[in-house]
PASEBA-1860 file (N, C-alpha, C; in nm, 3 decimals):
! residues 253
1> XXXXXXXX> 1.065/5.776/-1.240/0.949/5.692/-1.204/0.944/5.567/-1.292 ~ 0.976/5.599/-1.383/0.961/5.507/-1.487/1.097/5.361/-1.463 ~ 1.194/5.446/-1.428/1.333/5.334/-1.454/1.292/5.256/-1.264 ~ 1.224/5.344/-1.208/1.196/5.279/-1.067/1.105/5.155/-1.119 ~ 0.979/5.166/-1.177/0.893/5.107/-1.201/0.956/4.967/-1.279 ~ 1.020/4.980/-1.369/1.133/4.864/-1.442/1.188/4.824/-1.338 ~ 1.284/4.889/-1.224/1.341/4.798/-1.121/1.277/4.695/-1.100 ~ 1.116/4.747/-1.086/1.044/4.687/-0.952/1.039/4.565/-1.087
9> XXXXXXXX> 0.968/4.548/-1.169/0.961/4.456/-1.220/1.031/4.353/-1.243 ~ 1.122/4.387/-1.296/1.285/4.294/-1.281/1.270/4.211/-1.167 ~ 1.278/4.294/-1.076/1.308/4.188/-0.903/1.187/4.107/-0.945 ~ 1.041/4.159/-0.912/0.958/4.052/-0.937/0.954/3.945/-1.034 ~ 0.996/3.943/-1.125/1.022/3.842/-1.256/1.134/3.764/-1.216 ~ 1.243/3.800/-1.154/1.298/3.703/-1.082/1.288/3.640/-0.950 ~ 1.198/3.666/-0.899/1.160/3.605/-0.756/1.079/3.521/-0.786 ~ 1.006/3.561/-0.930/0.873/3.453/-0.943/0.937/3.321/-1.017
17> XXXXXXXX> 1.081/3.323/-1.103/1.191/3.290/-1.168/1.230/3.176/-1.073 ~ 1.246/3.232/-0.912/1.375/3.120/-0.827/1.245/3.054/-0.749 ~ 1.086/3.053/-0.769/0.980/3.046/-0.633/0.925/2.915/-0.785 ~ 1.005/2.787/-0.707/0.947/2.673/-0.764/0.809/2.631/-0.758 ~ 0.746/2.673/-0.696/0.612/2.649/-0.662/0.525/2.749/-0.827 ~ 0.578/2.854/-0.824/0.559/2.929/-0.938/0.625/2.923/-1.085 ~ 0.722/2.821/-1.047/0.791/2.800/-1.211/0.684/2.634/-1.210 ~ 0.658/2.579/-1.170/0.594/2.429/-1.155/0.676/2.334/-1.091
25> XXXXXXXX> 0.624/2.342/-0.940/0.708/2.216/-0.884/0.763/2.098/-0.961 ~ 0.817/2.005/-0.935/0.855/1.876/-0.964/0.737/1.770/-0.915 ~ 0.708/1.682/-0.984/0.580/1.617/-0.916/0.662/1.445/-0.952 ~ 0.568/1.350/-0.893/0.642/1.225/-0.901/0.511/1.161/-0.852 ~ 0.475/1.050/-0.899/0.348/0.948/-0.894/0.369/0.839/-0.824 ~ 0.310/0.804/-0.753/0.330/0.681/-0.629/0.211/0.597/-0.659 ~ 0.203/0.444/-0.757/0.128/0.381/-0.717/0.122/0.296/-0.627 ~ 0.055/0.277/-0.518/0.072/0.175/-0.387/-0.012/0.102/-0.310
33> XXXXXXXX> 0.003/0.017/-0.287/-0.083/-0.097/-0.219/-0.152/-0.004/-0.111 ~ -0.316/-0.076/-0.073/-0.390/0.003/-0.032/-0.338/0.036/0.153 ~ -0.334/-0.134/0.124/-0.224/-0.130/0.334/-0.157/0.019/0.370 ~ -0.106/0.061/0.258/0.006/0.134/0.253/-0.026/0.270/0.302 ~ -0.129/0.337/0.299/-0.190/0.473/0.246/-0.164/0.543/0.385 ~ -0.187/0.489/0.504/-0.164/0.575/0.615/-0.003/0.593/0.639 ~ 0.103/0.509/0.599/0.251/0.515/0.616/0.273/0.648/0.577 ~ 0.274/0.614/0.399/0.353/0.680/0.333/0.252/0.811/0.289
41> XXXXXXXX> 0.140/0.828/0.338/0.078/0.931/0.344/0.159/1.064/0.404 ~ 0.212/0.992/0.536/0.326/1.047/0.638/0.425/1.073/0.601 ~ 0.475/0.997/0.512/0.601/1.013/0.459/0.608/1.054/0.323 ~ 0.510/1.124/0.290/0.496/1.212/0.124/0.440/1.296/0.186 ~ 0.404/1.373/0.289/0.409/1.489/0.388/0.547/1.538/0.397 ~ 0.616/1.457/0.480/0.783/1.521/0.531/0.846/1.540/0.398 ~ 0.824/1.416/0.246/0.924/1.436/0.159/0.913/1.598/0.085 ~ 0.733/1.604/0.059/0.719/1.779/0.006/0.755/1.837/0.085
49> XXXXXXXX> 0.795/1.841/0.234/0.836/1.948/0.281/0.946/1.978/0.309 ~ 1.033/1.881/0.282/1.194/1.900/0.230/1.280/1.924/0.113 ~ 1.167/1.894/0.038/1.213/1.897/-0.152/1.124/1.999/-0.237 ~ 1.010/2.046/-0.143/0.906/2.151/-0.211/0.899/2.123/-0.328 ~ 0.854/1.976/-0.408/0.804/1.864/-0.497/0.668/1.830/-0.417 ~ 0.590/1.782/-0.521/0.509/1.714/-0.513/0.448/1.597/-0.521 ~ 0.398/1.509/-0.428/0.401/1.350/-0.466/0.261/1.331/-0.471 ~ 0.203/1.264/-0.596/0.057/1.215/-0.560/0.068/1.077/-0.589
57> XXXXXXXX> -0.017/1.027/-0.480/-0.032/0.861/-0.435/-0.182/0.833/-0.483 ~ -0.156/0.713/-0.538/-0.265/0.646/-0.589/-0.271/0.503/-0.499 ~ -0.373/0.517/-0.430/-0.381/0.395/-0.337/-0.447/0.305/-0.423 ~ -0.458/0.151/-0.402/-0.543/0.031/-0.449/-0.500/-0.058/-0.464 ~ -0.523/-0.166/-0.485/-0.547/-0.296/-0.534/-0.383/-0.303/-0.611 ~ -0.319/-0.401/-0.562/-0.161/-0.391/-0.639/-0.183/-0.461/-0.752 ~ -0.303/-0.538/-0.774/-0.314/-0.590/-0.882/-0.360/-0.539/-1.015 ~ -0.428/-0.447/-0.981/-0.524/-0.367/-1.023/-0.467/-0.251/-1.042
65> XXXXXXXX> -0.316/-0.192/-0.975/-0.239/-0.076/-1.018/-0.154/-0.109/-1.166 ~ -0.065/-0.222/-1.120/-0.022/-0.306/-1.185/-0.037/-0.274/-1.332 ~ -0.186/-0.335/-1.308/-0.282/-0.364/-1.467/-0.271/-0.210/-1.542 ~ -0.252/-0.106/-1.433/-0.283/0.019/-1.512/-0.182/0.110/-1.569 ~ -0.081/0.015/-1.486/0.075/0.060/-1.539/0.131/-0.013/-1.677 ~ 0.115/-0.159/-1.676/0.128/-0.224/-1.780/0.022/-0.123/-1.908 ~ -0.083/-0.082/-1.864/-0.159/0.022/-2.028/-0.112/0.111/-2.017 ~ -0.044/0.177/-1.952/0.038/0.272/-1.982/0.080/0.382/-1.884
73> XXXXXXXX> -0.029/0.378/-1.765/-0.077/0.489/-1.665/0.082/0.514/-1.658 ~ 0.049/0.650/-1.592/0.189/0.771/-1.608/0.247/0.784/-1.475 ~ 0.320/0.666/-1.413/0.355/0.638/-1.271/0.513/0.636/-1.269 ~ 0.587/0.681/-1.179/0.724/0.697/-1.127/0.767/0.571/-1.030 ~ 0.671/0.534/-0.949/0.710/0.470/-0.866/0.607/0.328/-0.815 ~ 0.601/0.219/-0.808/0.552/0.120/-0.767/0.587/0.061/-0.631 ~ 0.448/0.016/-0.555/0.477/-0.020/-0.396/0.418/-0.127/-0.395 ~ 0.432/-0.236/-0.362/0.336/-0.361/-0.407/0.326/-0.444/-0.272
81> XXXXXXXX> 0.234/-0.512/-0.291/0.208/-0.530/-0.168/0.266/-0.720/-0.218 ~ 0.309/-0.732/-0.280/0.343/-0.874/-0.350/0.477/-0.871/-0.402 ~ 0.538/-0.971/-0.425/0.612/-0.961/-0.535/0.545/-1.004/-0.709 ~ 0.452/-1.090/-0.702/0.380/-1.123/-0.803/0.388/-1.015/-0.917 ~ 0.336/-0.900/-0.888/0.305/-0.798/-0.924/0.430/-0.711/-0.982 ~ 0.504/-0.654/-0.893/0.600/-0.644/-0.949/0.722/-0.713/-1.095 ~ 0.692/-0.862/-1.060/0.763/-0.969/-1.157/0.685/-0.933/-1.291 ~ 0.598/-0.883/-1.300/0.469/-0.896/-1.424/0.551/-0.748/-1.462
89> XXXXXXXX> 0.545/-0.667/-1.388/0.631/-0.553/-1.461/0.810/-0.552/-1.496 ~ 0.860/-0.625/-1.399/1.014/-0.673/-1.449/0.974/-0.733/-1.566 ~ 0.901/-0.797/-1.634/0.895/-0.908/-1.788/0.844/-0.846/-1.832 ~ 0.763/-0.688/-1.856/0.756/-0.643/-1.937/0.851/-0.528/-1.992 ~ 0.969/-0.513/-1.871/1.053/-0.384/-1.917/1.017/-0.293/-1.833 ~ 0.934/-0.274/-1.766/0.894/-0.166/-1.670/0.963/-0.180/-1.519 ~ 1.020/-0.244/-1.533/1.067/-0.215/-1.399/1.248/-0.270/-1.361 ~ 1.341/-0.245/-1.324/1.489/-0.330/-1.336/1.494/-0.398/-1.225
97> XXXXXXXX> 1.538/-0.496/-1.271/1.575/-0.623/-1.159/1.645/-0.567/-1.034 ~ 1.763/-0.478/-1.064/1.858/-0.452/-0.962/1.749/-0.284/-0.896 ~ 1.670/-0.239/-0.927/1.599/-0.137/-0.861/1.496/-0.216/-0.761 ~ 1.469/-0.290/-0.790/1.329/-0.349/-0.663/1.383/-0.335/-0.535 ~ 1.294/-0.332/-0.434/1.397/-0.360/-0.288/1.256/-0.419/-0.247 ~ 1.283/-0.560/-0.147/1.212/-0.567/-0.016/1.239/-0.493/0.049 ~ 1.073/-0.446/0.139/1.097/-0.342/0.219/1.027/-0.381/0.350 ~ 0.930/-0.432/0.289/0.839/-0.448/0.460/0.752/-0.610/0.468
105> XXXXXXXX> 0.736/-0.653/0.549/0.669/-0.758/0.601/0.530/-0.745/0.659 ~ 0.412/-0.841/0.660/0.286/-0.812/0.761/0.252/-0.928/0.806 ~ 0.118/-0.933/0.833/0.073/-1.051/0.893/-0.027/-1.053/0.813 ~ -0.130/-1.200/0.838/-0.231/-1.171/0.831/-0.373/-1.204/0.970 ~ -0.441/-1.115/0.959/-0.568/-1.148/1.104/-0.687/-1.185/1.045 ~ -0.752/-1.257/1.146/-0.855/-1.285/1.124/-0.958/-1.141/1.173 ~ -1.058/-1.066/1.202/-1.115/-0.962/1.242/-1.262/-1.038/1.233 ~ -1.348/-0.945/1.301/-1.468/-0.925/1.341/-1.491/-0.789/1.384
113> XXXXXXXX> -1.626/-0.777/1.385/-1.673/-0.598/1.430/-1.653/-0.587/1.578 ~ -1.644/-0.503/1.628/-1.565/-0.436/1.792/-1.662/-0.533/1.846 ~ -1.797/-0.495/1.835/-1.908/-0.564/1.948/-1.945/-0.703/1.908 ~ -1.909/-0.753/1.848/-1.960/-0.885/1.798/-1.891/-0.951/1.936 ~ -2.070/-1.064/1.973/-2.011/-1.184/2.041/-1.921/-1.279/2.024 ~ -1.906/-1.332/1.882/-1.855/-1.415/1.779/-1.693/-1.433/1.850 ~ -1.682/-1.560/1.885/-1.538/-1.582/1.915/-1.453/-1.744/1.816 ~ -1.357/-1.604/1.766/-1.291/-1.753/1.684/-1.161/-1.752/1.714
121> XXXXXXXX> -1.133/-1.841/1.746/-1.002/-1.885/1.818/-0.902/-1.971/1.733 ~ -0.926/-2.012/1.606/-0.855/-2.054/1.542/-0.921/-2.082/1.357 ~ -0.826/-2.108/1.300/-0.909/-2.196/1.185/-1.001/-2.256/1.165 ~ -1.032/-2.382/1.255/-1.140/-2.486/1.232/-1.296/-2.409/1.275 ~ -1.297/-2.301/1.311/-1.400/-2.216/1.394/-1.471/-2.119/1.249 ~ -1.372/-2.091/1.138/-1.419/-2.054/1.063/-1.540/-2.112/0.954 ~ -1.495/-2.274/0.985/-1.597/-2.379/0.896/-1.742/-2.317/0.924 ~ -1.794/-2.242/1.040/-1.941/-2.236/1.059/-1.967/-2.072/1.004
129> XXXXXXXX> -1.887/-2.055/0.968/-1.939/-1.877/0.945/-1.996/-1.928/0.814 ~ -2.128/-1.815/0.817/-2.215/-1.802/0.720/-2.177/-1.696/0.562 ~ -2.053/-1.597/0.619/-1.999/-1.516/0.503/-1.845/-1.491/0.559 ~ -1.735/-1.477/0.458/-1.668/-1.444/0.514/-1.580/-1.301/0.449 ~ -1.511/-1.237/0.460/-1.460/-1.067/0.342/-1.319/-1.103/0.377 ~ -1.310/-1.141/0.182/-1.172/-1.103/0.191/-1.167/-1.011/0.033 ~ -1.049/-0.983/0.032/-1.001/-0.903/-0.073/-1.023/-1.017/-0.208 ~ -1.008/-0.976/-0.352/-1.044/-1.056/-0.416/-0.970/-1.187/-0.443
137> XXXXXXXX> -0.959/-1.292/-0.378/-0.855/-1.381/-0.404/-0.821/-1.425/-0.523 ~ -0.883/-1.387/-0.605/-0.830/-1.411/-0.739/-0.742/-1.325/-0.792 ~ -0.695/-1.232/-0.711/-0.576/-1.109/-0.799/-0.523/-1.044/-0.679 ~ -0.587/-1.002/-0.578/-0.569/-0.891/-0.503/-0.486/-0.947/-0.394 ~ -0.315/-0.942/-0.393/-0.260/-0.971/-0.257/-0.284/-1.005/-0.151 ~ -0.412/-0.934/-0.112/-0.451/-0.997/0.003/-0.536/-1.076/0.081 ~ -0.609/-1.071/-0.092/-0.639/-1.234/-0.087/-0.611/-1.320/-0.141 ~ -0.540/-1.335/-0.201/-0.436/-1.464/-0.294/-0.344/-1.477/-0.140
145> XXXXXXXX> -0.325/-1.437/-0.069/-0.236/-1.455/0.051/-0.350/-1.498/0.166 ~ -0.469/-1.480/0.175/-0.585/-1.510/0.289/-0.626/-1.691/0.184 ~ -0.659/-1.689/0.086/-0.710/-1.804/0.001/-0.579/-1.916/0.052 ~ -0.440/-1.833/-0.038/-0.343/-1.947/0.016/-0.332/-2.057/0.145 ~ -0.332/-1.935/0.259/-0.369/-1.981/0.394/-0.464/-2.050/0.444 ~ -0.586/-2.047/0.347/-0.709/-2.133/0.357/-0.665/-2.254/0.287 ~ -0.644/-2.246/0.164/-0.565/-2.399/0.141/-0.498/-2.474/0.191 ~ -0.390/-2.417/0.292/-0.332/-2.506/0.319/-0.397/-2.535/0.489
153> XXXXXXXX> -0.452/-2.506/0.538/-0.568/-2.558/0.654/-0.671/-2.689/0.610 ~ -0.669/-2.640/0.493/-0.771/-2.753/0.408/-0.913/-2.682/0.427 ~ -0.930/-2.548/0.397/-1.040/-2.481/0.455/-1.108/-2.434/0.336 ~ -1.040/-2.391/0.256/-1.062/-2.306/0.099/-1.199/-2.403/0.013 ~ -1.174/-2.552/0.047/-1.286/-2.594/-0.095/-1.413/-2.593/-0.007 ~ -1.396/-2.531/0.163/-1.556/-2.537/0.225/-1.602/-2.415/0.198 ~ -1.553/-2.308/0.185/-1.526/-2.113/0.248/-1.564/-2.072/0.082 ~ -1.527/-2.101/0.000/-1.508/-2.023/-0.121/-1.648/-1.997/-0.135
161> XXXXXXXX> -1.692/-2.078/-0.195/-1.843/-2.055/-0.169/-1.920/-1.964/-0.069 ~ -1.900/-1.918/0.055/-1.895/-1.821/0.125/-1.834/-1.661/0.126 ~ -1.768/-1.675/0.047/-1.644/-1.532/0.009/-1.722/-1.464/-0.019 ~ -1.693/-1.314/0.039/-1.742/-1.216/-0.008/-1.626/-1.127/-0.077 ~ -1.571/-1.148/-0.181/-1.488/-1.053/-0.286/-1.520/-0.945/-0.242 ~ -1.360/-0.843/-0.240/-1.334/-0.700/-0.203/-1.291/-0.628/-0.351 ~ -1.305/-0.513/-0.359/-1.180/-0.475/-0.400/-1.055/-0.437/-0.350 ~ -1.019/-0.453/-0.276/-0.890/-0.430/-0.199/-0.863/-0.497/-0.020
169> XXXXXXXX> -0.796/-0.474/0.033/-0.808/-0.497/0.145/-0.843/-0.402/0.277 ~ -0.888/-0.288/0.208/-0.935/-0.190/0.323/-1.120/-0.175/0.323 ~ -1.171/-0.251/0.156/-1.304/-0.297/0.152/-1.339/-0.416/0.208 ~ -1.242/-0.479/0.240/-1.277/-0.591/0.328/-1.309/-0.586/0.459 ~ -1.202/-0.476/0.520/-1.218/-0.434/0.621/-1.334/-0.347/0.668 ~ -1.349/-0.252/0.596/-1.501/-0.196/0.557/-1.616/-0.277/0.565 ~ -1.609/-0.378/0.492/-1.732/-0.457/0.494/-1.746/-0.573/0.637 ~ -1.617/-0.542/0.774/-1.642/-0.623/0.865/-1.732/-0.545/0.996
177> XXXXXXXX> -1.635/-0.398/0.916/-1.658/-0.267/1.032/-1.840/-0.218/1.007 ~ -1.842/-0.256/0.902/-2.002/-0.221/0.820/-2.098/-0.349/0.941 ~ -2.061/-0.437/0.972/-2.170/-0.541/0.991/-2.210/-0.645/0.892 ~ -2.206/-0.604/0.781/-2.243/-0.637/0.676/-2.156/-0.823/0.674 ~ -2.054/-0.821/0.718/-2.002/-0.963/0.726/-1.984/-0.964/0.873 ~ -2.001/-1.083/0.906/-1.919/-1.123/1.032/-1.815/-1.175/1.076 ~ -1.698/-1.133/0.946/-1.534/-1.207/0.946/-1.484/-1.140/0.896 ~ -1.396/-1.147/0.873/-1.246/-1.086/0.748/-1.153/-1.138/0.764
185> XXXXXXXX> -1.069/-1.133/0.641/-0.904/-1.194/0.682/-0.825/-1.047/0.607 ~ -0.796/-0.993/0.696/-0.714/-0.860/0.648/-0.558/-0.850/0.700 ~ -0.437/-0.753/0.635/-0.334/-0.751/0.720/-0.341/-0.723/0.874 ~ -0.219/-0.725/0.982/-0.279/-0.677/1.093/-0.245/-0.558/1.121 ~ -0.172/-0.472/1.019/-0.182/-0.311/0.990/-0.284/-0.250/0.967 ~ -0.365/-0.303/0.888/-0.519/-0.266/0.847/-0.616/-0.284/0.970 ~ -0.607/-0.425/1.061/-0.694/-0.434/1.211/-0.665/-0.301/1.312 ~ -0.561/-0.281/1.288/-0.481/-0.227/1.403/-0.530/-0.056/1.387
193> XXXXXXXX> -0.565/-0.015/1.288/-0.585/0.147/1.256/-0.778/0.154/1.264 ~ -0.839/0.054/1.246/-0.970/0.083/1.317/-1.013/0.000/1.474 ~ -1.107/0.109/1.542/-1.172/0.124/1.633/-1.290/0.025/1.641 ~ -1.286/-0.030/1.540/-1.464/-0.102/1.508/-1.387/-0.225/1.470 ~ -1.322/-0.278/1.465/-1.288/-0.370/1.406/-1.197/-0.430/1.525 ~ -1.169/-0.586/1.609/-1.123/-0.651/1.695/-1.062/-0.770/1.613 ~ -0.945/-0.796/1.665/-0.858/-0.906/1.606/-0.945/-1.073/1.685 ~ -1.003/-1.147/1.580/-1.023/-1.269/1.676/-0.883/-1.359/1.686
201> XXXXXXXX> -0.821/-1.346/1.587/-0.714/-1.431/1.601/-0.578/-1.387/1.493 ~ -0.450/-1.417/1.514/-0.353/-1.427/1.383/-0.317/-1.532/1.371 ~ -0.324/-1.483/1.177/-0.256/-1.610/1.151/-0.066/-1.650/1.168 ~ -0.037/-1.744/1.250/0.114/-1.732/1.265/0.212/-1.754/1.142 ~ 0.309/-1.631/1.165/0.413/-1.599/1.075/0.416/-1.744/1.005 ~ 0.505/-1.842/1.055/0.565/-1.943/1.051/0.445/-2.039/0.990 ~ 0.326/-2.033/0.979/0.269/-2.118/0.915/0.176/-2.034/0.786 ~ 0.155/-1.902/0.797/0.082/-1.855/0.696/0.192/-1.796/0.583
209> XXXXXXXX> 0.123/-1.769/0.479/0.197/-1.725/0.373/0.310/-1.604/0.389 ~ 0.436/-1.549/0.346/0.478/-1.469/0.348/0.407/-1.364/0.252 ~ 0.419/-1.275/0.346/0.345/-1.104/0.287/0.443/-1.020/0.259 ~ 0.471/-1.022/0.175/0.605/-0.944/0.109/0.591/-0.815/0.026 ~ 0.642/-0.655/0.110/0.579/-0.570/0.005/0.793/-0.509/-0.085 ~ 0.724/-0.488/-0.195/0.855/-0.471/-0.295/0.846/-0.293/-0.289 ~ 0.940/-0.274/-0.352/0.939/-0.088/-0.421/1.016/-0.079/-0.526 ~ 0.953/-0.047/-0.609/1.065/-0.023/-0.741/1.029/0.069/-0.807
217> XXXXXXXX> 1.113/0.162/-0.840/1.111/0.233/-0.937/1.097/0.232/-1.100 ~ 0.998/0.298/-1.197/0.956/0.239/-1.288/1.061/0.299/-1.379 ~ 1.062/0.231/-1.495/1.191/0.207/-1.599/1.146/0.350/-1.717 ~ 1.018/0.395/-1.735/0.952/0.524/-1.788/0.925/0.600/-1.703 ~ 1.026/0.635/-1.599/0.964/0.768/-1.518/1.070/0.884/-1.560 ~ 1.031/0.963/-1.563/1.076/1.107/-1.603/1.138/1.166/-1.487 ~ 1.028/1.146/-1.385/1.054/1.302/-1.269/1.216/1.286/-1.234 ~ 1.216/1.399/-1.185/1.364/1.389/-1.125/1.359/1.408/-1.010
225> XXXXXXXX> 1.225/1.371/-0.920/1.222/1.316/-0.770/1.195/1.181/-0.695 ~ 1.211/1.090/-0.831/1.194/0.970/-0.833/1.273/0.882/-0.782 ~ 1.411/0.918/-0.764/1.537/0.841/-0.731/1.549/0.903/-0.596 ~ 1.501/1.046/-0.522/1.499/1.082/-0.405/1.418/0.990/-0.335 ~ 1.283/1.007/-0.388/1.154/0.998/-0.288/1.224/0.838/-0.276 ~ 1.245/0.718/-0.359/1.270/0.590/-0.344/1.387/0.603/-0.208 ~ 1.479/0.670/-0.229/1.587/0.671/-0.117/1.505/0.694/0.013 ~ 1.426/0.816/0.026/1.390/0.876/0.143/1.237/0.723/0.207
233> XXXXXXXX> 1.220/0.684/0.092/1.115/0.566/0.132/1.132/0.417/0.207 ~ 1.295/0.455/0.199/1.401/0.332/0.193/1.510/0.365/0.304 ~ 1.479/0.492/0.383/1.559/0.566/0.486/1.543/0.478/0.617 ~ 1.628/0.494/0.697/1.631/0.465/0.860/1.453/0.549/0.919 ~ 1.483/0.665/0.855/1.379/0.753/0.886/1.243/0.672/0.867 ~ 1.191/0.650/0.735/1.132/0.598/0.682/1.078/0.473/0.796 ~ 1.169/0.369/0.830/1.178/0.206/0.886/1.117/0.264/1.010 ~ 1.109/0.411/1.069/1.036/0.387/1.197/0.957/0.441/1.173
241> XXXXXXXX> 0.876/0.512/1.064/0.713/0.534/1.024/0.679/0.366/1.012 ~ 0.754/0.286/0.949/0.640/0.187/0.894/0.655/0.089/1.024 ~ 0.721/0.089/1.123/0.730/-0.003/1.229/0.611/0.051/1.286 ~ 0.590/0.206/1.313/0.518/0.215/1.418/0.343/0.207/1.336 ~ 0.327/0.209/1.258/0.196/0.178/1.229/0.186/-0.010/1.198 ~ 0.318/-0.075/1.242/0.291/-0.215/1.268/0.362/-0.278/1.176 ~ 0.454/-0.274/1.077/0.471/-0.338/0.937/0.624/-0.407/1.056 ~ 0.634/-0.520/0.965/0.793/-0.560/1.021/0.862/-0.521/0.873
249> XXXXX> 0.948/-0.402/0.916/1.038/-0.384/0.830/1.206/-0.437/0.822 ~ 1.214/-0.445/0.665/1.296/-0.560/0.613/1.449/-0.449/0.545 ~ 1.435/-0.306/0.572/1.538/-0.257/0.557/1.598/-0.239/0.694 ~ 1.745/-0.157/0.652/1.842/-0.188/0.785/1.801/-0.044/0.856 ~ 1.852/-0.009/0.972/1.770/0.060/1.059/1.866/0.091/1.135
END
C-alpha cells in the first residue's frame, strides 16, 4: 500500500513537473497603441493558444506608453502607433535599430455621432464647428497627425482654440459617440468598429500625414516569447487580422 501510494505520487509530481501552466507559464508584455487593441487582442488569443504563454497588453496613448518604458515599466514588446516614439526609445538604448519593423498604415476620418444632421464634406466646413475631439495633439499620435493635417489646410490657428484634448484616440472617439462633441478626427479603424459613430469625410492618403505604426522589440526584455510573439505579429497570418479590421498593411503577405 505504501510503495503503491509513492507510485502514485511520483507520477503526480511529474505531471505537475511537464503541465506549464503549473510550473508558471512564460508571460511577455505588449505595450500598444490604443488603435491597436481589437487586432492584436485576436492575435494574443491564437498566440496563447499555440505556445500555452501568456501575453498581457497594455493598451494607450503611444506617447504616454513610451514615457513609461523610458522609467522603467517592465515591457517586452512595443507597438507604436508613430515612429516618433519609437526613435525616443532607439536613443535611449531601449530599442535596436535593425529590430523595428513597419508594419501597418491608417487613415485619418473626420466622424460625427450616427444621428447627427451635421454634414461635413470637407475641411473648410470644419471652420464653423463649435468643439472639435481629438486625441492630445501635443503628444498623442493621433493627434500630432489630426493637428499636422490641420496645419497644413491652414485650419489649426482657427480650431485650436476649439480642441477638445483626449487621452488617446479611442477617448476621442468616445467623446463623439457620447454627444458630448459634435466632431472628431480619429483613425478610420477606430470609425469603422463603432455603430454610433458615421464617417463625414476622409482625410486623403496623398494629402494627409502618413500614419505609420512600428514594432520593436525592447532591448531589456527577458521573456523567451518575445522573439516568437514579434514573428507571429509580423506573420502572413497576422497581415490578414490587421487588413480585415481595416489597417493597410506594410508587411509581405
Amino acid at each position: 500500500m505504501i510503495r503503491r501510494s509513492l507510485a502514485l505520487a511520483v507520477a503526480v509530481a511529474v505531471a505537475v513537473a511537464a503541465c506549464p501552466a503549473a510550473a508558471g507559464a512564460a508571460e511577455v508584455t505588449v505595450f500598444a497603441a490604443a488603435s491597436l487593441a481589437d487586432a492584436l487582442s485576436e492575435l494574443g488569443r491564437g498566440f496563447e493558444a499555440t505556445t500555452k504563454g501568456h501575453v498581457v497588453f497594455d493598451f494607450g496613448a503611444s506617447s504616454d506608453l513610451a514615457r513609461q518604458v523610458l522609467a522603467g515599466a517592465p515591457a517586452d514588446v512595443f507597438f507604436s502607433a508613430d515612429r516618433a516614439q519609437v526613435d525616443r526609445l532607439e536613443k535611449a538604448g531601449l530599442v535596436r535599430a535593425a529590430g523595428r519593423i513597419d508594419v501597418l498604415a491608417n487613415t485619418l476620418v473626420v466622424i460625427v455621432p450616427a444621428a447627427s444632421p451635421l454634414r461635413l464634406r470637407g475641411p473648410s466646413d470644419l471652420a464653423s464647428l463649435p468643439r472639435i475631439a481629438l486625441a492630445d495633439p501635443e503628444a498623442v499620435p493621433a493627434g500630432v497627425y489630426a493637428r499636422t493635417w490641420l496645419e497644413s489646410v491652414g485650419l489649426w490657428a482657427r480650431l485650436r482654440g476649439r480642441v477638445v484634448p483626449t487621452l488617446d484616440v479611442r477617448a476621442a472617439r468616445a467623446a463623439v459617440e457620447s454627444e458630448n462633441v459634435p466632431a472628431g478626427i480619429v483613425y478610420r479603424t477606430d470609425a469603422a468598429l463603432s455603430p454610433r459613430v458615421r464617417v463625414a469625410f476622409e482625410v486623403p492618403r496623398e494629402t494627409g500625414p502618413k500614419v505609420l505604426y512600428v514594432l520593436a522589440p525592447l532591448a531589456t526584455s527577458r521573456s523567451p516569447l518575445t522573439r516568437p510573439l514579434v514573428q507571429a505579429l509580423t506573420s502572413p497570418a497576422a497581415a490578414h487580422v490587421y487588413a480585415r479590421y481595416g489597417f493597410t498593411v506594410l508587411l509581405p503577405r
